[in-house]
C-alpha positions as CSV (number, residue, x, y, z in Angstrom):
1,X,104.0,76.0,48.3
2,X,104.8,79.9,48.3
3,X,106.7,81.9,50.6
4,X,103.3,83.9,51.3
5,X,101.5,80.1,52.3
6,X,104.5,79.5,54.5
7,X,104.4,83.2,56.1
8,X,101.0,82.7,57.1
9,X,101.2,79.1,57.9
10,X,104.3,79.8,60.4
11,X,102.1,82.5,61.8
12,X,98.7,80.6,62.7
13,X,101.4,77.5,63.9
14,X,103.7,79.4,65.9
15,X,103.3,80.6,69.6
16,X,103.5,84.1,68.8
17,X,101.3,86.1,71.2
18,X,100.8,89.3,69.2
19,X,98.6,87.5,66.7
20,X,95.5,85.9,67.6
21,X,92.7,83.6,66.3
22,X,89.1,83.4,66.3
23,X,86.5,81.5,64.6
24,X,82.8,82.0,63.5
25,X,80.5,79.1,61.6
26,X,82.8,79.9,58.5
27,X,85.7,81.8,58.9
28,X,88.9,81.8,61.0
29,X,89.6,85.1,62.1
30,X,93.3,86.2,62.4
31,X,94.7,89.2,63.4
32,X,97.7,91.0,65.0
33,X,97.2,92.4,68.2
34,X,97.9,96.4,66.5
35,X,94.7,95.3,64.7
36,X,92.1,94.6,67.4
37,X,89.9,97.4,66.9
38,X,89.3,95.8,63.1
39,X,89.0,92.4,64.3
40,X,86.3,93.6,66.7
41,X,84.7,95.9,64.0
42,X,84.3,93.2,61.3
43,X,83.9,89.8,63.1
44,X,79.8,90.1,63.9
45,X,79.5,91.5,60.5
46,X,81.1,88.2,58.7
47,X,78.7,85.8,58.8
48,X,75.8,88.2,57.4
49,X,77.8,89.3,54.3
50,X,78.8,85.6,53.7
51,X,75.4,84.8,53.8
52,X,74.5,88.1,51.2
53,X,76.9,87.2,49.1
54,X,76.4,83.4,49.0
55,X,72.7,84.1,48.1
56,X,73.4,86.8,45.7
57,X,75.4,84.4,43.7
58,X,73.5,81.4,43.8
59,X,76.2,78.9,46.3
60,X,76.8,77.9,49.6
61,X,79.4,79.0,51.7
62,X,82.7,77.4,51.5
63,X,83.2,75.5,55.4
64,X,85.7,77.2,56.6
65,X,87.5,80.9,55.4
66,X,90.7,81.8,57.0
67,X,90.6,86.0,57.1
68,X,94.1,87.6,58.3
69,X,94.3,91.0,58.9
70,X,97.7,92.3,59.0
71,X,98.7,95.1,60.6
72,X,100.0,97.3,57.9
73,X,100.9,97.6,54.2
74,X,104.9,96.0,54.6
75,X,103.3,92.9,56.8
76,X,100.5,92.6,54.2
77,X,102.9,92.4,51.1
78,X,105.2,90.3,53.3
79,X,102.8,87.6,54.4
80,X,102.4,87.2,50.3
81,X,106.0,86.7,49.6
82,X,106.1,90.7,48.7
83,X,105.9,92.7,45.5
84,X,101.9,93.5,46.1
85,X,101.1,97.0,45.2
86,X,100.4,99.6,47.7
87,X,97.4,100.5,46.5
88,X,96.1,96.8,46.9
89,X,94.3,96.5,50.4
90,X,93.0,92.9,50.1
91,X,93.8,89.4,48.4
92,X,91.7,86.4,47.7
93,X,93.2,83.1,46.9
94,X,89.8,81.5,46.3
95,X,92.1,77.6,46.4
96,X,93.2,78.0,49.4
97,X,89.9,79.8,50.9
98,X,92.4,82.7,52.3
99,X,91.4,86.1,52.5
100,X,94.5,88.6,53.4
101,X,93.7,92.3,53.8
102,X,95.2,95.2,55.5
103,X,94.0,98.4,57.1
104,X,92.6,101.2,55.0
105,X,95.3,104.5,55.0
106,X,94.5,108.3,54.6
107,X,93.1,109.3,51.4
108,X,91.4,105.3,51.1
109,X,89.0,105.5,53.7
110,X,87.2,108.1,51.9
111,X,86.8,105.9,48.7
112,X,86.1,102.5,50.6
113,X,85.3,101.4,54.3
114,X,87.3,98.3,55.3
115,X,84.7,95.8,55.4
116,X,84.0,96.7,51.8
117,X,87.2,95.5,51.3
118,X,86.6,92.2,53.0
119,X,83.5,91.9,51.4
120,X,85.2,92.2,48.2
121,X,87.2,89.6,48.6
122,X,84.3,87.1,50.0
123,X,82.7,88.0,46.7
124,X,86.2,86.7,45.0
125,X,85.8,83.2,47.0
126,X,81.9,82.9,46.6
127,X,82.0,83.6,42.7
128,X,84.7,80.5,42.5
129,X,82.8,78.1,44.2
130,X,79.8,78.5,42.5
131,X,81.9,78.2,39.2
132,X,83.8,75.3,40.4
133,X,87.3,76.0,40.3
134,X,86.9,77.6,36.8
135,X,88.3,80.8,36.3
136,X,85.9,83.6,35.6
137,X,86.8,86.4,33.0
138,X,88.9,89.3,34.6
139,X,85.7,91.8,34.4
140,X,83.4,89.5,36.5
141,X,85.2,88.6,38.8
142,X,86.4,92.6,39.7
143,X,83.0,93.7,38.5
144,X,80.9,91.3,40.6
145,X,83.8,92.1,43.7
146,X,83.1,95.8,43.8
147,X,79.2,95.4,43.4
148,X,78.9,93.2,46.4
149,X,81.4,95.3,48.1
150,X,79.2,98.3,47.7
151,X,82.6,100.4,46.2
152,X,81.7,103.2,44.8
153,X,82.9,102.8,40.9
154,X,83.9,106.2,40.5
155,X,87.1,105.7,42.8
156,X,87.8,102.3,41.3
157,X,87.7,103.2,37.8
158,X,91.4,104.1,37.7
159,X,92.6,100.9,39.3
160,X,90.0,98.8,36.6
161,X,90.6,100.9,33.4
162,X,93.9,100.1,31.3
């Protein structure tokens, strides 16, 4: 198991008042406390996208997602064992079905909106169910992420394009 399943694990286990947990029909909502205002923000709008992007893709929604939102970049690469790129503001790990993402910063929330970002990475989860467990090609699962994520391509293209 990795240091960043551990992380999170000793976070959801442990009695550490500053982050908190929530569920819906399909996810597990977890937050830190700095993050509130997100948590509130993006919780009624989780089981509506899930549903849009379980449709658009042709499955059914895994049973349960565990979404964390950390409360800023250094916790976000930390609860994955470190070394993820600044620029990165979410992570699927469509195996485990774990979402991690992180709060948008200056010059990002004009290219994105945070529950873009979390729709992105619902997209990342829905696209490997329906396939199975296969891996899809590199360019459908990004392309098919930032469609249902709404992202305008324009401000992704640098991040895409070798």
């Amino acid at each position: 198991m990795s240091i960043a399943f551990l992380t999170i694990g000793l976070i959801l286990s442990g009695p550490d008042p500053e982050w908190l947990s929530e569920r819906t029909d399909h996810f597990e909502l977890v937050y830190h406390e700095r993050v509130r205002d997100l948590a509130d923000l993006i919780r009624p709008r989780l089981e509506p996208e899930l549903s849009r992007i379980c449709g658009f893709i042709g499955t059914t929604p895994p049973p349960e997602i565990r979404l964390v939102i950390a409360p800023d970049p250094k916790s976000f690469s930390d609860l994955q064992g470190g070394g993820v790129p600044r620029w990165v503001a979410g992570m699927a790990y469509p195996g485990r079905s774990l979402i991690v993402v992180r709060p948008l910063l200056g010059s990002e929330v004009r290219h994105s909106a945070f529950d873009s970002v979390v729709s992105h990475e619902i997209s990342h989860l829905a696209l490997h169910r329906r396939l199975r467990g296969r891996t899809p090609p590199a360019w459908l699962d990004e392309g098919l992420a930032v469609y249902m994520g709404r992202e305008p391509l324009l401000a992704r293209s640098e991040r895409l394009l070798p």
